[in-house]
N, CA, C and O of each residue as an XYZ file, in Angstrom:
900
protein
N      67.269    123.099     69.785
C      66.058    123.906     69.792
C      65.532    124.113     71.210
O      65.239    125.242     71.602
N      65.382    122.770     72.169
C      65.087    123.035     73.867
C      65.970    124.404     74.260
O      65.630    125.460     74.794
N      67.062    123.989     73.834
C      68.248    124.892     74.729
C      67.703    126.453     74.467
O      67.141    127.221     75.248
N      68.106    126.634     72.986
C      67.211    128.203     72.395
C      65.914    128.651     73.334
O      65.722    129.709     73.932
N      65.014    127.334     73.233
C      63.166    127.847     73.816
C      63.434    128.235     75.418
O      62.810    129.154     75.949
N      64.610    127.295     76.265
C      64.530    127.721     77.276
C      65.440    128.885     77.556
O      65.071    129.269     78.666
N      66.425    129.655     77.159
C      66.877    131.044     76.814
C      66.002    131.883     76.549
O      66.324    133.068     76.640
N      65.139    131.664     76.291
C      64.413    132.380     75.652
C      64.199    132.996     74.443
O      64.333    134.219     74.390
N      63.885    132.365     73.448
C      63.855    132.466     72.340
C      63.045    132.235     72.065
O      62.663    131.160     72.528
N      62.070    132.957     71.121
C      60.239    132.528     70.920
C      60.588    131.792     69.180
O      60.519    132.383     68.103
N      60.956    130.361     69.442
C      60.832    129.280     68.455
C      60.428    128.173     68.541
O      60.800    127.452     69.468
N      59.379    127.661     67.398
C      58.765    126.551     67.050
C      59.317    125.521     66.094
O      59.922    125.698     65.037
N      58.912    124.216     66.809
C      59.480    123.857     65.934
C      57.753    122.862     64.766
O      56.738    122.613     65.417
N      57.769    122.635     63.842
C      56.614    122.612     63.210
C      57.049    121.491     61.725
O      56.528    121.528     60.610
N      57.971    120.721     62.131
C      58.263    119.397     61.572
C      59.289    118.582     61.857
O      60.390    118.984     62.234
N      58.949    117.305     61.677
C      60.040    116.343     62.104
C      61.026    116.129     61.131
O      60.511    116.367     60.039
N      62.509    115.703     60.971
C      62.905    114.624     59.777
C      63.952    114.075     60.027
O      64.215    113.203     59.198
N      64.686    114.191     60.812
C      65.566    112.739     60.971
C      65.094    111.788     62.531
O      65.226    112.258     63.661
N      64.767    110.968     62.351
C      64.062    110.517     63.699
C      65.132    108.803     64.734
O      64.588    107.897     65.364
N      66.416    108.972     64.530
C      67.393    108.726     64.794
C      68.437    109.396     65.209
O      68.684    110.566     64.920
N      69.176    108.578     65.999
C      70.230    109.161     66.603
C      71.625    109.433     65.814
O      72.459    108.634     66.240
N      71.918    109.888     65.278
C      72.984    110.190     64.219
C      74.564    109.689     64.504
O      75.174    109.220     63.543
N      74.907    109.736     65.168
C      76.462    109.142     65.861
C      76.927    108.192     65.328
O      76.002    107.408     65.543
N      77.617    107.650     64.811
C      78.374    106.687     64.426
C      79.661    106.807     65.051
O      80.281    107.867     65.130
N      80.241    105.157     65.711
C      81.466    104.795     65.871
C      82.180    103.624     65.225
O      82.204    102.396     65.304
N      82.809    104.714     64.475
C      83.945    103.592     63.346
C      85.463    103.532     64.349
O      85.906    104.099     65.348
N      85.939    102.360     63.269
C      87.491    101.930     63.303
C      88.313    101.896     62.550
O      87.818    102.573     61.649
N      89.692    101.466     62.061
C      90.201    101.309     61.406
C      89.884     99.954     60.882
O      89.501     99.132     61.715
N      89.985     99.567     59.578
C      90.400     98.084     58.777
C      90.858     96.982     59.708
O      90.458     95.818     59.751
N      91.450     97.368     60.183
C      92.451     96.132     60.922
C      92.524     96.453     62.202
O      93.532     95.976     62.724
N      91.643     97.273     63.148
C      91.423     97.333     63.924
C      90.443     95.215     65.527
O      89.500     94.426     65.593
N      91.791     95.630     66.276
C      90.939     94.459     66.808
C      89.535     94.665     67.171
O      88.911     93.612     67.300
N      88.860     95.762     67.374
C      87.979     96.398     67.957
C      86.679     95.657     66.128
O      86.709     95.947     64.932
N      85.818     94.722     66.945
C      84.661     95.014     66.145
C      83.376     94.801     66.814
O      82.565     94.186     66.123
N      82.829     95.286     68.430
C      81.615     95.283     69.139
C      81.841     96.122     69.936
O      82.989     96.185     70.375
N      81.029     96.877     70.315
C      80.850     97.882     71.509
C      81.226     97.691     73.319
O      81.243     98.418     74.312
N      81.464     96.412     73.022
C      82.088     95.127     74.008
C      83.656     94.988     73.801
O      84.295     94.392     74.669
N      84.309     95.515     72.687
C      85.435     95.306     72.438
C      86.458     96.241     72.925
O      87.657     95.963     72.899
N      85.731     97.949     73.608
C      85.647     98.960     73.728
C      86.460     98.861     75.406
O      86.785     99.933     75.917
N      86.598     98.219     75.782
C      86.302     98.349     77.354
C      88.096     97.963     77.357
O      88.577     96.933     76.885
N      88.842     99.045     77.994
C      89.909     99.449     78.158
C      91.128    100.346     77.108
O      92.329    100.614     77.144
N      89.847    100.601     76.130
C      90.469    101.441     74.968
C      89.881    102.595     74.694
O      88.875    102.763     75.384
N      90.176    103.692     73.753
C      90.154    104.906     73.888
C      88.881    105.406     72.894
O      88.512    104.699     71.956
N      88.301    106.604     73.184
C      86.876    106.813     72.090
C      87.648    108.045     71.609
O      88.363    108.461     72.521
N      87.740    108.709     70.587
C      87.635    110.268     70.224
C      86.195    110.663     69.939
O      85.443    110.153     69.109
N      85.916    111.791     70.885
C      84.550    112.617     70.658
C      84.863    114.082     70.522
O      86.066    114.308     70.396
N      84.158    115.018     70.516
C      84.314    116.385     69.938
C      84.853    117.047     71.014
O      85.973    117.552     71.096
N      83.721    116.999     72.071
C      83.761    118.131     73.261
C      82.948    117.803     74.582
O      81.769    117.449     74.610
N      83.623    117.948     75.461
C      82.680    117.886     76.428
C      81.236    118.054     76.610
O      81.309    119.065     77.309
N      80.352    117.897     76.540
C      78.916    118.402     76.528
C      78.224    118.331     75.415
O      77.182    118.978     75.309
N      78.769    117.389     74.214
C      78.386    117.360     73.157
C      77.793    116.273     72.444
O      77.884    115.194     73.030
N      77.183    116.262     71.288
C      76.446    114.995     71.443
C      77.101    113.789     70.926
O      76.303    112.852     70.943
N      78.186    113.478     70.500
C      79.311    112.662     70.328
C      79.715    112.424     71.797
O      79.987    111.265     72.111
N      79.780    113.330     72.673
C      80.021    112.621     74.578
C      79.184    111.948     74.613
O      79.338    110.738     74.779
N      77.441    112.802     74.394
C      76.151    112.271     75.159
C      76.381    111.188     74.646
O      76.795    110.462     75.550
N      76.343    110.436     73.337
C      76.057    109.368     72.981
C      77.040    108.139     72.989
O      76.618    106.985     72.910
N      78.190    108.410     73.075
C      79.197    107.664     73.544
C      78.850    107.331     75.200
O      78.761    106.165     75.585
N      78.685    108.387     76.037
C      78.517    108.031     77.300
C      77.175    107.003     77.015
O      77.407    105.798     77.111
N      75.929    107.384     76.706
C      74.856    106.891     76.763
C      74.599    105.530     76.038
O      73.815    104.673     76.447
N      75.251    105.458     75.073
C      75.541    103.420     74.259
C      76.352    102.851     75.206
O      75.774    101.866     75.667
N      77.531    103.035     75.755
C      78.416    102.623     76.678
C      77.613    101.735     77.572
O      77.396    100.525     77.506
N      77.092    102.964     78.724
C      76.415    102.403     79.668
C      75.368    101.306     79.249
O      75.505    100.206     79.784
N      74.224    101.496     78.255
C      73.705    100.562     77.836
C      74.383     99.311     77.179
O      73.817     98.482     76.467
N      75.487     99.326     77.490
C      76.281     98.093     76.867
C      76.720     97.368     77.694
O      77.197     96.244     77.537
N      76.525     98.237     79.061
C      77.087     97.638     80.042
C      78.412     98.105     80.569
O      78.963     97.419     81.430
N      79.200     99.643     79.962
C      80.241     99.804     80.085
C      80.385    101.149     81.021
O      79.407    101.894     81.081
N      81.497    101.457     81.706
C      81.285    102.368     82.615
C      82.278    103.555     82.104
O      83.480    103.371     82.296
N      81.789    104.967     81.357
C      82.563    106.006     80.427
C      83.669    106.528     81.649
O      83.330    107.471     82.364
N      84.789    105.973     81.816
C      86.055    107.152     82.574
C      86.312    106.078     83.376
O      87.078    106.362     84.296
N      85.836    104.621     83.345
C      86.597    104.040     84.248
C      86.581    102.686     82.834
O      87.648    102.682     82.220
N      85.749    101.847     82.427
C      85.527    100.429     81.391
C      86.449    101.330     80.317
O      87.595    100.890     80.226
N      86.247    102.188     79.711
C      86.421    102.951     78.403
C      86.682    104.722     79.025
O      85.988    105.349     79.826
N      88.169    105.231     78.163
C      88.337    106.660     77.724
C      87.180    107.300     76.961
O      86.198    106.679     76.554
N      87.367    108.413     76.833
C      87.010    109.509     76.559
C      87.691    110.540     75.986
O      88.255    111.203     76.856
N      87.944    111.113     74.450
C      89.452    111.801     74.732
C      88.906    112.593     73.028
O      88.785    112.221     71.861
N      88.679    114.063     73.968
C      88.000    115.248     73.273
C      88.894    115.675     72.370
O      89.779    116.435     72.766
N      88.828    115.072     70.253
C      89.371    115.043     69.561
C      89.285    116.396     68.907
O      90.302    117.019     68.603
N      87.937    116.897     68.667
C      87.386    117.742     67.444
C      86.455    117.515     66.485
O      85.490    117.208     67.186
N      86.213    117.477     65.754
C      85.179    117.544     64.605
C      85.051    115.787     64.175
O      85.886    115.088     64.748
N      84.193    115.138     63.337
C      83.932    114.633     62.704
C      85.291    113.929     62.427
O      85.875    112.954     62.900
N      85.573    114.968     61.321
C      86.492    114.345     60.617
C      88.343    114.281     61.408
O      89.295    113.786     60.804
N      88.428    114.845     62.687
C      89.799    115.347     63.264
C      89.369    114.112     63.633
O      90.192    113.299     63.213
N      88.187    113.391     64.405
C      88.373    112.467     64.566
C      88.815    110.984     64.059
O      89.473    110.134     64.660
N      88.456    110.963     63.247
C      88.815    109.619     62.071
C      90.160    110.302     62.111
O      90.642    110.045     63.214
N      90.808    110.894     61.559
C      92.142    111.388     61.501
C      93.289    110.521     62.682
O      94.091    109.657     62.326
N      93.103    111.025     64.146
C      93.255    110.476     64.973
C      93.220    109.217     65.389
O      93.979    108.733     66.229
N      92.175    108.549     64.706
C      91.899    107.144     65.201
C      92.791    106.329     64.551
O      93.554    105.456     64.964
N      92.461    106.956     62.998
C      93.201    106.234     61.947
C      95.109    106.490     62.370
O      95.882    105.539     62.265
N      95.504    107.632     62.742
C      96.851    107.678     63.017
C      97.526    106.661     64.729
O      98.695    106.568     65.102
N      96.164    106.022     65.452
C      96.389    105.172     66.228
C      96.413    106.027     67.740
O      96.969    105.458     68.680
N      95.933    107.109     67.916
C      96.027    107.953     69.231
C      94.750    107.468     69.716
O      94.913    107.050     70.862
N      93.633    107.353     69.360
C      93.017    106.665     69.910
C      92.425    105.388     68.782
O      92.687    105.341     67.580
N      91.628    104.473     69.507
C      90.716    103.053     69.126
C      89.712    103.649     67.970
O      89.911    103.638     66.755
N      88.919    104.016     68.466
C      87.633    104.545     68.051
C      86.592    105.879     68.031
O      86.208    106.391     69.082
N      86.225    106.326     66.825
C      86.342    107.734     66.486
C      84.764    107.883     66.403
O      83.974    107.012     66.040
N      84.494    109.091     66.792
C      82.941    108.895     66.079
C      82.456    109.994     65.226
O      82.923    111.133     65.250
N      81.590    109.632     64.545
C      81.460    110.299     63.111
C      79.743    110.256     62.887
O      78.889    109.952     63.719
N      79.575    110.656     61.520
C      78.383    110.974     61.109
C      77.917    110.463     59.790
O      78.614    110.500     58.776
N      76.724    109.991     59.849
C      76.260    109.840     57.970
C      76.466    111.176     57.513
O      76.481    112.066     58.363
N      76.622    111.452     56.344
C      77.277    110.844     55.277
C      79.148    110.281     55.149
O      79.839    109.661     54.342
N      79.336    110.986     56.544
C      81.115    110.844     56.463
C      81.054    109.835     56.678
O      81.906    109.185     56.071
N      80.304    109.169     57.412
C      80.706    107.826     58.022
C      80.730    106.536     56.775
O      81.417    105.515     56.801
N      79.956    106.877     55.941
C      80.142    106.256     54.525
C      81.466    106.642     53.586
O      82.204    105.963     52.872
N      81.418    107.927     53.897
C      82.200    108.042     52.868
C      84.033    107.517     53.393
O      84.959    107.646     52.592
N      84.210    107.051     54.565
C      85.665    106.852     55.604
C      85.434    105.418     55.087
O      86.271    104.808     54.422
N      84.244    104.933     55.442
C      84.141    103.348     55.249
C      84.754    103.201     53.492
O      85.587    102.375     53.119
N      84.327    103.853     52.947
C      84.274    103.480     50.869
C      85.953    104.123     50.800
O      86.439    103.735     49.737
N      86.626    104.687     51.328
C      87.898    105.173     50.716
C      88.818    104.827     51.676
O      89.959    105.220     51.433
N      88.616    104.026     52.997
C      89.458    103.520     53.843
C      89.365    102.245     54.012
O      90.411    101.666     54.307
N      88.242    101.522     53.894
C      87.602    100.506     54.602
C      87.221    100.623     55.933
O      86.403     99.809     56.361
N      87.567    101.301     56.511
C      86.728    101.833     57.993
C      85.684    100.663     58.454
O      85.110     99.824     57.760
N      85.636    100.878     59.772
C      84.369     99.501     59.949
C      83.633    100.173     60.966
O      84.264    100.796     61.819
N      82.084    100.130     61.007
C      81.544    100.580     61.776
C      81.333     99.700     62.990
O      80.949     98.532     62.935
N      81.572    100.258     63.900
C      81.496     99.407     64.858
C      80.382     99.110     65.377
O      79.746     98.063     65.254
N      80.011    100.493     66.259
C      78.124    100.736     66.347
C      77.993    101.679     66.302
O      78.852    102.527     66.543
N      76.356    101.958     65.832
C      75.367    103.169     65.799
C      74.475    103.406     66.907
O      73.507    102.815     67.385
N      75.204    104.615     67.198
C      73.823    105.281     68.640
C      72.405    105.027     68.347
O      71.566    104.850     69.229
N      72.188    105.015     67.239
C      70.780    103.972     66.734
C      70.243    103.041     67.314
O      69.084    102.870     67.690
N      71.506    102.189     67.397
C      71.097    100.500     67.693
C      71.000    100.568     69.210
O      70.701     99.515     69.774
N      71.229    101.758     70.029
C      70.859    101.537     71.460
C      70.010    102.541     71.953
O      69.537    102.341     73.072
N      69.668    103.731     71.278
C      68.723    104.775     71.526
C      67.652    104.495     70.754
O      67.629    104.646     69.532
N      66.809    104.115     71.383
C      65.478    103.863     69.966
C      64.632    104.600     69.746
O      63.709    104.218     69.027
N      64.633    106.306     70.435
C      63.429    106.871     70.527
C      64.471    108.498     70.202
O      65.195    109.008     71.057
N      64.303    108.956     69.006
C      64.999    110.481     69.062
C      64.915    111.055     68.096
O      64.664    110.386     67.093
N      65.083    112.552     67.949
C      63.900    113.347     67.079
C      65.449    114.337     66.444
O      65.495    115.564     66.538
N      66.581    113.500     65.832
C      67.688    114.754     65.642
C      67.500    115.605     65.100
O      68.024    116.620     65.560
N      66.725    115.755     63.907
C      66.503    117.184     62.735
C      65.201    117.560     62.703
O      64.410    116.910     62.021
N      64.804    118.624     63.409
C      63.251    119.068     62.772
C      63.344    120.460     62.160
O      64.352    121.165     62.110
N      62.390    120.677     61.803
C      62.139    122.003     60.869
C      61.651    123.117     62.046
O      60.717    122.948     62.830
N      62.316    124.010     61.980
C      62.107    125.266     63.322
C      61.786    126.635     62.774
O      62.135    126.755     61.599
N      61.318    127.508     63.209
C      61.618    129.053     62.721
C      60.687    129.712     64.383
O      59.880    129.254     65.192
N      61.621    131.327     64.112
C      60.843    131.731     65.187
C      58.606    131.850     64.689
O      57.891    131.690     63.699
N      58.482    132.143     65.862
C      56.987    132.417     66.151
C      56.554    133.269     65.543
O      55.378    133.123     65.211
N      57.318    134.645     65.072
C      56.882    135.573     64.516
C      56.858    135.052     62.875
O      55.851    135.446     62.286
N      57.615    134.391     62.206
C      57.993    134.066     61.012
C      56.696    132.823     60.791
O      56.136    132.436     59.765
N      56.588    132.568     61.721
C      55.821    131.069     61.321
C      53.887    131.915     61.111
O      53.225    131.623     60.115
N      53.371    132.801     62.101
C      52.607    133.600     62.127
C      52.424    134.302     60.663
O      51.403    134.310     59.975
N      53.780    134.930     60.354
C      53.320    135.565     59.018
C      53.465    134.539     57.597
O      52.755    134.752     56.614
N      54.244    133.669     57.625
C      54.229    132.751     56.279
C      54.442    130.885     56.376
O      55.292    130.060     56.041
N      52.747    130.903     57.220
C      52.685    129.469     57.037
C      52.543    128.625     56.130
O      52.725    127.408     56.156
N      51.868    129.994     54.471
C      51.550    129.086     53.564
C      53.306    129.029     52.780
O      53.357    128.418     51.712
N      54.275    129.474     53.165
C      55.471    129.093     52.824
C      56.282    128.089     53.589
O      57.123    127.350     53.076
N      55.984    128.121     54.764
C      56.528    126.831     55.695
C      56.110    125.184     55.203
O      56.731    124.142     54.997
N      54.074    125.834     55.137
C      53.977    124.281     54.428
C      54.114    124.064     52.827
O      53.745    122.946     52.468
N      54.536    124.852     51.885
C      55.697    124.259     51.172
C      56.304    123.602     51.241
O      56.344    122.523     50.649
N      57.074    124.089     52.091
C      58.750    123.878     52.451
C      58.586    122.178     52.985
O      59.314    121.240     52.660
N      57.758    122.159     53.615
C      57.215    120.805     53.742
C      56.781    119.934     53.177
O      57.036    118.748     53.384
N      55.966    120.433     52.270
C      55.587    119.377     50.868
C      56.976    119.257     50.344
O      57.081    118.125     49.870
N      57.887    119.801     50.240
C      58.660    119.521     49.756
C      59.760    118.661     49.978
O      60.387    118.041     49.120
N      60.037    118.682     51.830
C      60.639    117.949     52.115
C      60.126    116.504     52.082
O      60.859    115.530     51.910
N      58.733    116.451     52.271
C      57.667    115.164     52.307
C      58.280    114.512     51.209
O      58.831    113.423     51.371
N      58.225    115.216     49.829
C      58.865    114.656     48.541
C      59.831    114.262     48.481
O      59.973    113.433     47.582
N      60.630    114.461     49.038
C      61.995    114.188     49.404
C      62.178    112.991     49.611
O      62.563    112.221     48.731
N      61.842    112.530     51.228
C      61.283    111.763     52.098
C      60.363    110.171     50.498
O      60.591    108.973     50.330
N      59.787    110.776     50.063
C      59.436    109.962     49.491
C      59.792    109.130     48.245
O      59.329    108.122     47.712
N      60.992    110.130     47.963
C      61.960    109.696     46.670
C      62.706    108.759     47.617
O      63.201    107.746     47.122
N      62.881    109.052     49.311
C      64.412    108.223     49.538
C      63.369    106.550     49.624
O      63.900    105.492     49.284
N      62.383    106.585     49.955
C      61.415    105.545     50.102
C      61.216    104.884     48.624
O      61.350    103.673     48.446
N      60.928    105.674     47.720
C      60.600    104.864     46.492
C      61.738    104.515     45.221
O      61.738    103.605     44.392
N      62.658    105.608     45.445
C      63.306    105.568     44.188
C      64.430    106.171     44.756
O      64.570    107.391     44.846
N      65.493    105.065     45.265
C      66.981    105.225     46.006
C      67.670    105.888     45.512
O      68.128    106.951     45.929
N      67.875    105.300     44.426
C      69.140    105.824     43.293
C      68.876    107.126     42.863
O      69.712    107.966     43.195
N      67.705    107.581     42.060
C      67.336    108.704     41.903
C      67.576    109.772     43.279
O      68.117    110.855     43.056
N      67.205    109.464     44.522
C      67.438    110.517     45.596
C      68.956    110.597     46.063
O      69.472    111.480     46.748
N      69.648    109.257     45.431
C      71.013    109.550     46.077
C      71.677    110.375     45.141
O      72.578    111.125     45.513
N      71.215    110.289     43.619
C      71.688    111.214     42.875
C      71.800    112.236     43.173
O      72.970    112.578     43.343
N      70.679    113.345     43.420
C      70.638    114.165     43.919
C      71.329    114.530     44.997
O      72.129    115.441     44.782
N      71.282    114.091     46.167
C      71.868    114.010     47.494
C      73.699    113.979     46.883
O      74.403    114.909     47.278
N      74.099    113.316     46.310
C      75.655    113.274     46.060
C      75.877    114.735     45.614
O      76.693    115.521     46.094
N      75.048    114.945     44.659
C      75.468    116.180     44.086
C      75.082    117.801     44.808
O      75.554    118.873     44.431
N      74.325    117.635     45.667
C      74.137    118.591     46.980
C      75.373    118.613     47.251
O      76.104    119.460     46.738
N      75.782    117.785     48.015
C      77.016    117.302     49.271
C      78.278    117.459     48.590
O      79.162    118.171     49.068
N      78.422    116.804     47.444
C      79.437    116.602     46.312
C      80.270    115.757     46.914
O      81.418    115.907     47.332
N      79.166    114.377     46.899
C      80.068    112.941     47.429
C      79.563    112.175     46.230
O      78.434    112.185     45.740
N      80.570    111.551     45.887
C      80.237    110.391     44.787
C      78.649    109.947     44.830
O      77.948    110.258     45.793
N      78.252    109.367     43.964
C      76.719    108.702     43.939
C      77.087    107.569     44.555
O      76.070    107.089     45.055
N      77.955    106.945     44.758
C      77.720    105.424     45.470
C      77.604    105.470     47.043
O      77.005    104.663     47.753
N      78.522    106.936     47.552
C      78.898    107.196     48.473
C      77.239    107.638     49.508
O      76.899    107.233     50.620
N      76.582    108.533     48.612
C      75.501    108.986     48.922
C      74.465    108.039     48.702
O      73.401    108.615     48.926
N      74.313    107.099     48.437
C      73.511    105.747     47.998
C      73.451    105.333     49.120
O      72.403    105.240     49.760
N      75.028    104.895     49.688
C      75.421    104.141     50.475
C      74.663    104.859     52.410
O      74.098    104.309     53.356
N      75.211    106.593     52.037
C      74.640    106.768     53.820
C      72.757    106.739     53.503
O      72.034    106.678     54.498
N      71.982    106.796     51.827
C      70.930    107.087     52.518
C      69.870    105.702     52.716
O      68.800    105.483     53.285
N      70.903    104.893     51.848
C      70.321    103.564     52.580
C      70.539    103.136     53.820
O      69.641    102.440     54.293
N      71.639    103.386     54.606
C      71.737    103.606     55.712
C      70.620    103.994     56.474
O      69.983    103.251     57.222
N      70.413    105.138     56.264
C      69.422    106.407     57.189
C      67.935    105.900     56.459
O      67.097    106.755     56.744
N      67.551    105.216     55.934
C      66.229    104.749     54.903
C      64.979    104.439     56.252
O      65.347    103.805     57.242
N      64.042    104.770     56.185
C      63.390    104.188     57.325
C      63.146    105.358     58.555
O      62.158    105.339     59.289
N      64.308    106.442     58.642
C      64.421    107.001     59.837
C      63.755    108.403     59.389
O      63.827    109.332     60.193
N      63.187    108.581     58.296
C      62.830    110.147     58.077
C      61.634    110.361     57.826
O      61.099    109.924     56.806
N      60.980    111.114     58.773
C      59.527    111.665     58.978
C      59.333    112.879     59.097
O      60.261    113.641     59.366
N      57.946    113.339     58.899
C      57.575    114.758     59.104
C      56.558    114.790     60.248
O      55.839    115.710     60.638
N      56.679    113.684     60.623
C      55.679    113.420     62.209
C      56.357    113.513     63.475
O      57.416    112.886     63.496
N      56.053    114.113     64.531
C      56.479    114.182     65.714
C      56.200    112.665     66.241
O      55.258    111.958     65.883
N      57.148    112.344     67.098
C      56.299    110.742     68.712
C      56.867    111.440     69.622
O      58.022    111.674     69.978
N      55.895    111.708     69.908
C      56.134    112.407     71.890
C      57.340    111.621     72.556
O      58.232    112.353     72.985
N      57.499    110.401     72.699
C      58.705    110.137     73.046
C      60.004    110.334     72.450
O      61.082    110.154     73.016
N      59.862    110.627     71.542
C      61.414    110.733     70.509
C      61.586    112.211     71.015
O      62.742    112.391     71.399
N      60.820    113.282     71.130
C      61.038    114.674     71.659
C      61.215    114.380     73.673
O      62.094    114.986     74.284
N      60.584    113.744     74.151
C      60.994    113.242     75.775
C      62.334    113.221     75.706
O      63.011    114.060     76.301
N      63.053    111.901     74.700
C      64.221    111.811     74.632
C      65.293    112.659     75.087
O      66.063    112.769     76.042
N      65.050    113.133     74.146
C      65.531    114.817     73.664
C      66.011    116.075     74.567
O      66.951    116.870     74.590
N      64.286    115.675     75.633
C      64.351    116.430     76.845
C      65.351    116.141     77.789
O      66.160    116.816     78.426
N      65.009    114.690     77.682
C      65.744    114.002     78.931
C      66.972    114.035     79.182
O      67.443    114.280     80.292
N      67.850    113.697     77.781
C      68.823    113.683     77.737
C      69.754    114.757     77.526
O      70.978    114.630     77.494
N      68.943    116.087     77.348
C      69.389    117.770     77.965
C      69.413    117.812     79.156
O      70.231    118.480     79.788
N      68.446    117.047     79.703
C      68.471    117.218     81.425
C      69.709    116.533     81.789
O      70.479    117.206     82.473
N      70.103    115.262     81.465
C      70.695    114.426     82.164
C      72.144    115.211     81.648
O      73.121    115.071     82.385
N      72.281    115.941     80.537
C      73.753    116.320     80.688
C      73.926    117.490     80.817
O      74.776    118.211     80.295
N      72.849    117.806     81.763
C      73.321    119.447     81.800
C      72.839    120.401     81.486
O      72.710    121.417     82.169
N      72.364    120.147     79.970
C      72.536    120.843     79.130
C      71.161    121.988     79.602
O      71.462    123.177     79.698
N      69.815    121.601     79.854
C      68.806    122.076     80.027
C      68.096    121.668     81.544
O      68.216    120.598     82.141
N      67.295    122.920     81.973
C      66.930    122.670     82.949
C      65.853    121.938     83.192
O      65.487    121.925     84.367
N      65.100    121.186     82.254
C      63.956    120.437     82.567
C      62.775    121.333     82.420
O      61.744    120.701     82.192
N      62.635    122.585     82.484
C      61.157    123.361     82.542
C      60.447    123.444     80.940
O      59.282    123.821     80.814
N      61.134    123.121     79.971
C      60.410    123.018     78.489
C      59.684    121.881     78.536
O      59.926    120.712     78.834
N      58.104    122.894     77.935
C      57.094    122.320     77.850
C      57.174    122.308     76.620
O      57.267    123.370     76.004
N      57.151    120.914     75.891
C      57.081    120.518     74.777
C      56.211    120.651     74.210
O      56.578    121.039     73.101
N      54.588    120.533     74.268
C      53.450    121.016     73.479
C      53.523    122.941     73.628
O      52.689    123.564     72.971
N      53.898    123.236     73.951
C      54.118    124.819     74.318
C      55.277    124.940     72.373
O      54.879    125.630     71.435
N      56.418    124.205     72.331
C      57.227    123.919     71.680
C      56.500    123.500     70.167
O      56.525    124.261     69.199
N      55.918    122.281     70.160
C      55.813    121.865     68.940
C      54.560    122.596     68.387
O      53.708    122.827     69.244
N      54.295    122.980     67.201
C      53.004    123.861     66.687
C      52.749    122.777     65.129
O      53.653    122.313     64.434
N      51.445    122.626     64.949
C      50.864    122.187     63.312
C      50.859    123.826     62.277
O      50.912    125.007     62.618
N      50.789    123.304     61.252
C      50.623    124.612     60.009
C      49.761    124.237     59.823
O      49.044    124.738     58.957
């Protein structure tokens, strides 16, 4: 969404909901690899250069203490799932992936997670609710719907697991245990509230890879309905 606002693109964004860093790095079963420490002279598969499977591989690394292109590879696989593919066929160590896949590799492989960009980024805003300026102007009393609704959502995964993973499996069309499994995972991380630092994050870490030039003004960015 930074990247869009600073192109220029007149979009708001006007809710929060995943408020974690999404990345997951799995292994194989029988992989020697089980700490982020275990990493250091073996190979990662990530998507693409400049992407957030790099950012966050580079960015847990270093906080681990590890140095990306000299401690630990780097070695631009493809998607999600090309990755597990790869890892699992032994070209590289360790693959990184996403809830819900990342559940669903673990339940039909045994896969092991190694770590979550979670457990070392503690402040980040991955999914919010956006539309341009003009759209938000003419149908706010449909935006905040759309919000009560997700709120509900949000509050089934809080009160009543099973019931929301039901649902959720059958969206996705992953088994119910499978979808149980990533949203207990993700339980805890979903809001419709902004924290100024979880959007800093965000900033920062566009700046630091490139990606953005630093001039997005974030209250300019975020709008209430």
């Amino acid at each position: 969404m930074f990247i869009a606002v600073e192109r220029g693109l007149d979009v708001k964004a006007f809710g929060n909901v995943y408020t974690a860093a999404s990345v997951d790095f799995i292994a194989p079963a029988d992989s020697p690899i089980n700490t982020i420490e275990d990493v250091r002279g073996r190979t990662i598969g990530v998507s693409s250069p400049g992407s957030n499977s790099t950012d966050f591989a580079e960015k847990t690394l270093r906080l681990a203490g590890l140095t990306p292109g000299v401690d630990v590879e780097l070695l631009s696989v493809g998607s999600a799932s090309d990755s597990w593919t790869v890892a699992s066929q032994g070209v590289v160590d360790v693959a990184w992936t996403a809830s819900p896949l990342s559940e669903r590799i673990i339940a039909e492989t045994g896969a092991k997670v190694i770590w979550r960009s979670r457990d070392y980024v503690q402040d980040w805003s991955d999914t919010c609710l956006c539309a341009t300026t003009p759209f938000i102007e003419k149908n706010r009393d449909v935006l905040a719907g759309w919000m009560r609704a997700v709120g509900r959502g949000i509050e089934m995964i809080d009160t009543d697991l099973e019931r929301a993973a039901e649902i959720y499996g059958r969206a996705i069309k992953y088994k119910p245990e499978i979808a149980l499994a990533a949203l207990e995972n993700s339980r805890g991380f979903f809001s419709l509230d902004f924290a100024r630092p979880q959007l800093e994050a965000v900033v920062a870490s566009g700046v630091e890879a490139g990606r953005l030039g630093g001039k997005v003004d974030i209250d300019s960015v975020v709008v209430e309905l």
